[in-house]
N, C-alpha and C positions, 0 to 999 in steps of 0.2 A: 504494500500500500504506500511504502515512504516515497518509492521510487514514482509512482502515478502523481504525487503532490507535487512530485520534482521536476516530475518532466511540465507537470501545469508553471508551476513556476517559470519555467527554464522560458515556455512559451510565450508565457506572459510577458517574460521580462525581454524577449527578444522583440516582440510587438512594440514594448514601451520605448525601445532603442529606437527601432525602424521608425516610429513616428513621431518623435523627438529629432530624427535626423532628416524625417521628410520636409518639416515644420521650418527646420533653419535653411533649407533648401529655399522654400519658398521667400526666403525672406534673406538671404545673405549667398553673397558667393563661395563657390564648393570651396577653394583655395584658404578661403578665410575662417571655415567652418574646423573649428577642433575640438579632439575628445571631449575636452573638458565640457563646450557646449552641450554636445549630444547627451553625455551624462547628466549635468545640471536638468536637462528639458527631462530626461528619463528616469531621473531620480533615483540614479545608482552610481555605484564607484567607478572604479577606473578596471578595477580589476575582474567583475562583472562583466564589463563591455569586451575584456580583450578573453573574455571567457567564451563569447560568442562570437567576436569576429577577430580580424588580425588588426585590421587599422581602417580608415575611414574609405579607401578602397574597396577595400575587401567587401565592407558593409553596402558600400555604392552600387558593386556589381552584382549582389547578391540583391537587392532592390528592384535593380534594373531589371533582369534576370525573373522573380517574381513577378514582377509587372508584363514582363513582357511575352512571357508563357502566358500566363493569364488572358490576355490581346490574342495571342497567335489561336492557341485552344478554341478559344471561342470563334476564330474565323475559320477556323480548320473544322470545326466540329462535326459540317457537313463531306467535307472532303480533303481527305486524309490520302490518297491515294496522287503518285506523283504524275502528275497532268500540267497541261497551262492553266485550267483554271484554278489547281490548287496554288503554282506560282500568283497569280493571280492574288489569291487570297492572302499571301504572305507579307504581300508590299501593300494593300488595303491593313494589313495588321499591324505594318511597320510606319505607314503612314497615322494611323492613327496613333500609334505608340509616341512619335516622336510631337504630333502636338498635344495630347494631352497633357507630357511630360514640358515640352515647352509653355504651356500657360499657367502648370501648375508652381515650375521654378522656373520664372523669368530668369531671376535675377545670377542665377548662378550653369542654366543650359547653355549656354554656349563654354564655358567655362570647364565642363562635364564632356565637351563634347567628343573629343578624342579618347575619353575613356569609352564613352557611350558606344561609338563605332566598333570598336574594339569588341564590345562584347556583344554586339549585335548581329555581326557577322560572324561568329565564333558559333554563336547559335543560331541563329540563320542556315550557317554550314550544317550543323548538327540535324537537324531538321530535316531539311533534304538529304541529306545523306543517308539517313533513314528511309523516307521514303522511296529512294533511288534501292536503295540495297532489296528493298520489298518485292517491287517492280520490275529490277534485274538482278537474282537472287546468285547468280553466274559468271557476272562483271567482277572482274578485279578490285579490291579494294581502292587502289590505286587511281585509279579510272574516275570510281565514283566520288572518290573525295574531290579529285580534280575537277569533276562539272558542277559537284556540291560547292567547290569554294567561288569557281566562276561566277554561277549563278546567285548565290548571295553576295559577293559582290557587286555583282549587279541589278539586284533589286535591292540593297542599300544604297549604292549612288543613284537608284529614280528615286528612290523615296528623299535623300537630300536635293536632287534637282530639284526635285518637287517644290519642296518646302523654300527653296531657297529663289525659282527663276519662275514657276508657273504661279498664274493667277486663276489656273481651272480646277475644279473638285479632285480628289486623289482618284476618282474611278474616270471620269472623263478623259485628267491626263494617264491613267493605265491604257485605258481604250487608242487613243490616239500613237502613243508609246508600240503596242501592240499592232497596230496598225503601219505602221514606217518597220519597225521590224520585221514583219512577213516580206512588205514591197523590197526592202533592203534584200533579205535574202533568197528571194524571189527576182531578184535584179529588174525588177522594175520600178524603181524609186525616180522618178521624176523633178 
């Protein structure tokens, strides 16, 4: 029974962390943000915090990471199976990942943002790689991680194109995206 109280604790007190450190997100730049913060918002030691994470990294990516399975799951939920329309769904997952995450810490996303990438395609990779290994269960490993890391890489730089140059919806610009891509390799791009 001690251990069930423990593990509620351990839970609990990993929540109070994670929204202690959401909270200074939204209001201060990552750069600026230290333990000590995060602890005071969480109301616990120092020794507590490095009991669940390693350093404010570590806590970042594990965040990010949560949030961003969470987005993806739910767009994948209907299609899980490795097609274009699941690509599809990936970068609708990633685009909305990236502004929710942007409105919610103005002040410190772009500051995040090269850690962000980092672990977005990492997972992104992971994801497809799965569903590629599913699909082609015969393919070299090698292979598949190779059009896994292409392909998340490149559905993370649409979703920053996105975000960053177009002023049309994230499905619009997929559609259109989609569209010049087939023509492209199709060679008939005009």
């Amino acid at each position: 029974m001690i251990d069930g109280k423990t593990d509620l604790r351990s839970v609990r007190t990993r929540k109070f962390i994670i929204t202690s450190f959401i909270e200074l997100l939204e209001k201060k730049d990552f750069t600026s943000i230290k333990i000590s913060d995060i602890t005071t918002g969480a109301m616990i030691n120092r020794a507590t915090f490095y009991h669940h994470f390693l350093d404010k990294y570590d806590l970042l990516e594990k965040v990010i990471k949560e949030d961003l399975m969470e987005n993806v799951l739910q767009e994948l939920s209907n299609n899980k199976e490795f097609n274009e329309e699941m690509l599809h769904s990936l970068f609708l997952s990633i685009t909305k990942f990236h502004m929710s995450l942007s409105d919610r810490c103005q002040k410190s996303y772009n500051d995040m943002s090269v850690n962000i990438e980092s672990i977005l395609k990492k997972e992104l990779e992971q994801i497809i790689i799965q569903s590629l290994s599913k699909k082609y269960p015969g393919e070299s490993k090698e292979k598949l991680r190779m059009i896994a890391n292409m392909l998340s890489w490149m559905i993370y730089g649409a979703s920053i194109d996105w975000k960053q140059n177009s002023s049309k919806s994230s499905e619009e610009y997929l559609e259109d995206a989609s569209l010049y891509l087939r023509q492209l390799i199709k060679n008939e791009m005009s």
